[in-house]
TIVO-195869 format. One line per 4 residues: number of its first residue (from 0); for each residue x, y, z of C-alpha. Coordinates in Angstrom, 1 decimal. Each point is the difference from the previous one (the first is absolute). Example, Ala and Ser with C-alpha at 12.3 -4.5 7.8 and 13.67 -1.06 7.14 Angstrom:
<recs>
0 = 12.3 -4.5 7.8 | 1.4 3.4 -0.7
</recs>
This chain:
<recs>
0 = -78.3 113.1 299.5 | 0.7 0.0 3.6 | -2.2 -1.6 2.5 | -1.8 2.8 1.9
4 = -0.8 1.5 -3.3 | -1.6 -2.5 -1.3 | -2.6 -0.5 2.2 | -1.8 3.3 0.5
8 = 0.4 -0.5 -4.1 | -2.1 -3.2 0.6 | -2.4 1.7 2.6 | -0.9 2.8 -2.4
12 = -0.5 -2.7 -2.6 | -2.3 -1.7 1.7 | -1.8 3.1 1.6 | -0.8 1.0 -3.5
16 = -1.3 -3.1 -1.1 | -2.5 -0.7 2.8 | -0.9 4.1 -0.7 | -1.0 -0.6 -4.1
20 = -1.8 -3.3 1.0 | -1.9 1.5 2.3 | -0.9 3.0 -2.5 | -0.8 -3.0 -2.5
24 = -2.4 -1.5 2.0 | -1.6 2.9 1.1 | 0.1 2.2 -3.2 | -4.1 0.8 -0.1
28 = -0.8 3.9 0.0 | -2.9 0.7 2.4 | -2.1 1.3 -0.6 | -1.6 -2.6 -2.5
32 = -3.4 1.4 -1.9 | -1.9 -3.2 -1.1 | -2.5 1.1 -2.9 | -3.7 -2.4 0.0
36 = -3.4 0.1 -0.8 | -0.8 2.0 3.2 | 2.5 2.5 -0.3 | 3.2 0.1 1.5
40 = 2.0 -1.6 2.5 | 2.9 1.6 2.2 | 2.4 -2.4 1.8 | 2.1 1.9 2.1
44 = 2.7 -2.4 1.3 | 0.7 -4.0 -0.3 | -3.2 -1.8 2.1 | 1.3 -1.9 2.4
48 = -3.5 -1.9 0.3 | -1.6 -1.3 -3.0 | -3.6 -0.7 -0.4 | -2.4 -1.4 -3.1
52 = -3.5 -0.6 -0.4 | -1.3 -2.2 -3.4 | 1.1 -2.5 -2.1 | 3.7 -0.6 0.2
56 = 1.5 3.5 0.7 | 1.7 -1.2 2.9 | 2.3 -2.6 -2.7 | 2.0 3.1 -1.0
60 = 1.6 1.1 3.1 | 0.3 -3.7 0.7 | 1.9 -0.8 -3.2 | 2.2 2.8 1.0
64 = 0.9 -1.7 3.4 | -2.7 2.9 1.8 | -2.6 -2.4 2.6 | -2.7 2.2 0.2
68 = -1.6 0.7 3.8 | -3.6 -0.6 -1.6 | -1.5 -1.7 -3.4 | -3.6 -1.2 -1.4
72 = -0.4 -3.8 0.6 | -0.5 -2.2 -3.0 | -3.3 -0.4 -0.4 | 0.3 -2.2 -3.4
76 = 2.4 -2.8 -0.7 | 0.7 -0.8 3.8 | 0.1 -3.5 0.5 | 0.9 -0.6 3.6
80 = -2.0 3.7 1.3 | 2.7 1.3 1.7 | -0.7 3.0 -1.8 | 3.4 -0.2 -1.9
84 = 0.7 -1.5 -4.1 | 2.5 -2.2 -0.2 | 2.6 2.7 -1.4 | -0.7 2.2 2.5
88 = 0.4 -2.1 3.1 | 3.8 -1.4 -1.6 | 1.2 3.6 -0.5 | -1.2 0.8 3.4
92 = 2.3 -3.1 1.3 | 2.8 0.8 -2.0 | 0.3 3.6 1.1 | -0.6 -1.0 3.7
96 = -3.1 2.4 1.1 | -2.3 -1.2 2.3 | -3.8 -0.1 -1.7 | -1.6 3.5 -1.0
100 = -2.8 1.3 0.8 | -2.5 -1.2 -1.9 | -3.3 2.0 -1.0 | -2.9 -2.1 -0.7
104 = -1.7 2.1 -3.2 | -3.3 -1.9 -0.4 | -2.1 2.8 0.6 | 2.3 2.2 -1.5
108 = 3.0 2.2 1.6 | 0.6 -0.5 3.9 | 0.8 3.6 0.7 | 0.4 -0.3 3.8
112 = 2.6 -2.5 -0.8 | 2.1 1.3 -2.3 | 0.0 2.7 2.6 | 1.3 -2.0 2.6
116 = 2.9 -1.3 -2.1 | 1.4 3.7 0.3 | 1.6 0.2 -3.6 | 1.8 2.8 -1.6
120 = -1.3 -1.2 -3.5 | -2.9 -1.9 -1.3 | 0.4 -1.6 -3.2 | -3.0 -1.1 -2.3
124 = 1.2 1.2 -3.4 | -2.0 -3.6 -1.3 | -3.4 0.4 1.3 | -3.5 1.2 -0.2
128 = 0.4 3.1 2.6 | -3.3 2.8 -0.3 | 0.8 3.4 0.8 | -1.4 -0.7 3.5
132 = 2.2 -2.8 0.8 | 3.5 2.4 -1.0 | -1.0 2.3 1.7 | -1.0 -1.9 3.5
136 = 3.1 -1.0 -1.0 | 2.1 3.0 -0.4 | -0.6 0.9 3.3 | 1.5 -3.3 1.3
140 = 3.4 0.4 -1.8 | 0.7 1.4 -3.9 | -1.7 -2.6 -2.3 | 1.6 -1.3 -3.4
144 = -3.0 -0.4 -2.0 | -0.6 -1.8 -3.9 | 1.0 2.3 -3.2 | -3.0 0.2 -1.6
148 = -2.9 -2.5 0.6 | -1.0 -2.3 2.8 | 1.2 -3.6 -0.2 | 1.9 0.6 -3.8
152 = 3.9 0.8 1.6 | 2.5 -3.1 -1.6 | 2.4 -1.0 2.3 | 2.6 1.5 -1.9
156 = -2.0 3.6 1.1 | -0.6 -1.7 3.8 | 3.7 -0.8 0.2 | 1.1 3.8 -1.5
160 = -2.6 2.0 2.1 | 0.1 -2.1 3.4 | 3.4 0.0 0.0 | 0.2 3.5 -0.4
164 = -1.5 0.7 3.2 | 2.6 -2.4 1.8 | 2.0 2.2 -1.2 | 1.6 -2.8 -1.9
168 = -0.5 1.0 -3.4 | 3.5 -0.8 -1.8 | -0.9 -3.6 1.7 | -3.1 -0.1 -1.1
172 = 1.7 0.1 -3.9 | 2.1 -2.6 1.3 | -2.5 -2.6 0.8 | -2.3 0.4 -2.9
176 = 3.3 -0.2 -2.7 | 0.2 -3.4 2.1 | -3.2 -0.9 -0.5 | -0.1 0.9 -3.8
180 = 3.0 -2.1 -0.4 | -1.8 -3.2 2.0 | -3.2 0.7 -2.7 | 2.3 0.1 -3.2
184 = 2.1 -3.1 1.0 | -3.2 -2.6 0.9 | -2.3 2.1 -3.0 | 3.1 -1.0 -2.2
188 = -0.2 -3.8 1.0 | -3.8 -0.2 -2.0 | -0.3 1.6 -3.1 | -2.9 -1.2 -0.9
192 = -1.9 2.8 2.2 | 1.6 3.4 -2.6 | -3.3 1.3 -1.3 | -2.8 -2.2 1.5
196 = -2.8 1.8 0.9 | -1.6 -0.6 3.3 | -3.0 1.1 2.1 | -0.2 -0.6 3.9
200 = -3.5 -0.7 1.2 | -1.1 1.8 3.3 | -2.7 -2.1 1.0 | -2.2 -3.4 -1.5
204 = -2.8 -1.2 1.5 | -0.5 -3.7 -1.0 | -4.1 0.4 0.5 | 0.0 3.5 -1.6
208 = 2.0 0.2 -3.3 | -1.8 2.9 -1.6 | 2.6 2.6 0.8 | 3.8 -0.2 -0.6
212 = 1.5 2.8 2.1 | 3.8 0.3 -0.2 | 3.1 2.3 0.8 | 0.5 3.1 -2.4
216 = 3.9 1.2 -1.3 | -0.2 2.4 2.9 | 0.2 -3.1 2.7 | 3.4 -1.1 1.4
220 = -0.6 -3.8 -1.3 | -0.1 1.0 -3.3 | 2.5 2.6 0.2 | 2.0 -3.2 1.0
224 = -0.8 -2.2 -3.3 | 1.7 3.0 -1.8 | 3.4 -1.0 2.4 | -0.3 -3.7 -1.0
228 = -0.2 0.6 -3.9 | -4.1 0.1 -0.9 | -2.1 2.3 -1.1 | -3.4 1.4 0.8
232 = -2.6 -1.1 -2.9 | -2.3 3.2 -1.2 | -3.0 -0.9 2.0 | 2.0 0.9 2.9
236 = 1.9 3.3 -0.7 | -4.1 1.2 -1.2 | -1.2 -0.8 2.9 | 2.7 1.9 1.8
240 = -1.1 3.0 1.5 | 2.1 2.9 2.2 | -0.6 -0.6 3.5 | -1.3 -3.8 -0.5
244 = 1.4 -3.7 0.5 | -2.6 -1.8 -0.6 | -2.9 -0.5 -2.7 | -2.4 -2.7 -1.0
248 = -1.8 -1.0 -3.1 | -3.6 -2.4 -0.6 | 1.4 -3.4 -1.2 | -2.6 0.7 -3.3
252 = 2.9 2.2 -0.6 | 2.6 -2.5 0.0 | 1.0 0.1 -3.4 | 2.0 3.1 1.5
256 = 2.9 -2.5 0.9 | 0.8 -1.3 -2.9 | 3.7 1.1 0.1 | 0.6 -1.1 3.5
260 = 2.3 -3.0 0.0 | 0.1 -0.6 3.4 | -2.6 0.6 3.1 | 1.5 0.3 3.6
264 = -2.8 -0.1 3.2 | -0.4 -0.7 3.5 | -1.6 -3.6 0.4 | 0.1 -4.3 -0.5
268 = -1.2 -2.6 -1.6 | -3.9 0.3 0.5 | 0.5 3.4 -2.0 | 2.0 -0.8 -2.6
272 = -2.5 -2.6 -0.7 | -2.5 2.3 0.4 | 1.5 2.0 -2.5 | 1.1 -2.5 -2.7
276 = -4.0 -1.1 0.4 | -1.1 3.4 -0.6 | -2.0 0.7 -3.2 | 1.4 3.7 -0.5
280 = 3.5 0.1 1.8 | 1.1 -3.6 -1.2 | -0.2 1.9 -3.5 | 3.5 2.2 1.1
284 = 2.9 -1.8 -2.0 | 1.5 0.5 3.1 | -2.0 -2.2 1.8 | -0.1 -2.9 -3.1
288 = 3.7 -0.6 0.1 | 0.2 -0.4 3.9 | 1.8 3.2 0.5 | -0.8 1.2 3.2
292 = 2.0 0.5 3.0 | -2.4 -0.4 3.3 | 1.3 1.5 3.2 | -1.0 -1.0 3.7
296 = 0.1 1.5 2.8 | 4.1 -0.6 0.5 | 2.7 1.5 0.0 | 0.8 -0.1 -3.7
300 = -3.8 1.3 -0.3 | 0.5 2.3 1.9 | 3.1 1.0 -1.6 | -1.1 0.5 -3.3
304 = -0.5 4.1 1.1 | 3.4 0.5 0.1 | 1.8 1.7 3.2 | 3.8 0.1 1.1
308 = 0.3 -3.1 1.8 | -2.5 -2.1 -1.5 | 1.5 0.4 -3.8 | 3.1 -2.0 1.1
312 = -2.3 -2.7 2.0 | -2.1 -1.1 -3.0 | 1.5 1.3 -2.8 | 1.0 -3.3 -1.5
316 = -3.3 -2.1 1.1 | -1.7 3.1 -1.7 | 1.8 0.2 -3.3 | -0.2 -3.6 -0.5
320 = -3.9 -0.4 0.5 | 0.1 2.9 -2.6 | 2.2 -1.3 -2.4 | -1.7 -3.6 0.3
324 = -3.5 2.0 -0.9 | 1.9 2.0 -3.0 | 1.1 -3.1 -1.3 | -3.9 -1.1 -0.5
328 = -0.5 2.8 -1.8 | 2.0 -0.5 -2.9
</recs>
């Protein structure tokens, strides 16, 4: 082929490819209706600025390489109180951003300053949002908001609905299929967990031990056990109620844990002691054979409510203080 043909043949070659890449990238139909326990959300082209108020929303349009120009600071599970976990403040390195926004939450939603971030979106498909707050919010920017209840959307859910309102939902896919794969692999490495049955404790008080409150099936912790191979024992699918993450029991009614093989709670030494001492609770064959997993304060503790950065970051430390607790209960 003679020279001067061949390259406009080249140039159209090349025009065309840099025209489908560009129509790959960008292959989201506006407008995008997001459906939620509030109704319905419209977003009418790709935000440019990305806002999230609650627990980890903001993960998801970081996982998908998105810095957001406003999130809620870490009010658990921040060791040095910059305001950042661990996770959070490497993904912010690696992609380069400067440091968000960051709302303080404490007394609930800082409106004004959400505001002043001037988002085209607000995420918050995991949180605990009245009707009052979405709709403040609503007149802020459109608002992705949970499926169903407060505080009860897995982070598969988070991932599928957040990243829906980036506008990102085929990536969205992408990055939980990665994280399913991360699960299966280190799940793999420990059989011992398949079929253990496991409770996770809210809250013990080492001078009060007359109440065991603990997470229902409808909580994203123990939505989690189900991803790492155990099972939720009956006392804990009946206590499960629509709309509810949390329930409690009197320890007089301990006998109710019988099938739990392993108990997972926020605490240390002085309250496992506690409870191994205890009259009532030291009667769960859970706690006889040693097999409980107590969190602190850390990031694995933090952790254990799965959300897309944090799964990677303590995934292993996780599944083997699990597995070590499984194998207890034998």
């Amino acid at each position: 082929m003679p020279r001067l043909l061949r390259f406009p043949l080249i140039l159209l070659t090349v025009c065309l490819w840099i025209a489908t890449t560009a129509w790959a990238a960008d292959e989201t139909t506006y407008p995008i209706v997001i459906r939620h326990a509030f109704g319905t959300t419209t977003i009418t082209k790709k935000p440019e600025r990305v806002a999230s108020v609650a627990w980890a929303n903001h993960e998801v349009p970081l996982a998908l390489g998105v810095v957001p120009v406003g999130f809620a600071a870490a009010n658990f599970g921040d060791d040095d109180g910059d305001g950042l976990l661990p996770w959070v403040a490497e993904k912010l390195q690696e992609l380069g951003g400067g440091k968000p926004v960051l709302f303080d939450e404490g007394d609930g939603i800082d409106f004004e300053a959400v505001a002043a971030t001037r988002p085209d979106v607000i995420l918050a498909a995991y949180s605990g949002l009245s009707q009052a707050d979405y709709e403040t919010l609503s007149q802020i920017a459109p608002v992705v908001a949970y499926p169903q209840s407060a505080w009860s959307t897995d982070w598969r859910e988070m991932i599928r609905l957040n990243s829906a309102g980036l506008g990102m939902a085929k990536d969205g896919e992408a990055l939980i299929a990665r994280i399913d794969k991360e699960i299966a692999d280190t799940v793999a490495g420990y059989p011992v967990l398949k079929g253990k049955s496991a409770i996770f404790v809210t809250h013990l008080d080492a001078t009060d031990l007359s109440t065991v409150n603990f997470y229902t099936a409808n909580d994203t912790r123990v939505k989690f056990f189900g991803d790492l191979g155990l099972t939720s024992p009956k006392s804990v699918l009946e206590a499960t109620k629509p709309g509810q993450f949390a329930a409690s029991v009197s320890a007089e009614q301990v006998d109710a844990f019988e099938d739990v093989d392993i108990v997972v709670s926020y605490g240390g030494t002085p309250l496992l002691d506690a409870v191994k001492a205890d009259l009532l609770l030291s009667r769960m064959p859970a706690v006889g054979k040693d097999a409980l997993v107590m969190l602190g304060r850390d990031p694995v503790g933090t952790a254990a409510n799965p959300t897309p950065l944090s799964i990677s970051w303590v995934l292993k430390d996780y599944v083997a203080l699990l597995a070590e607790a499984a194998g207890k209960a034998k």
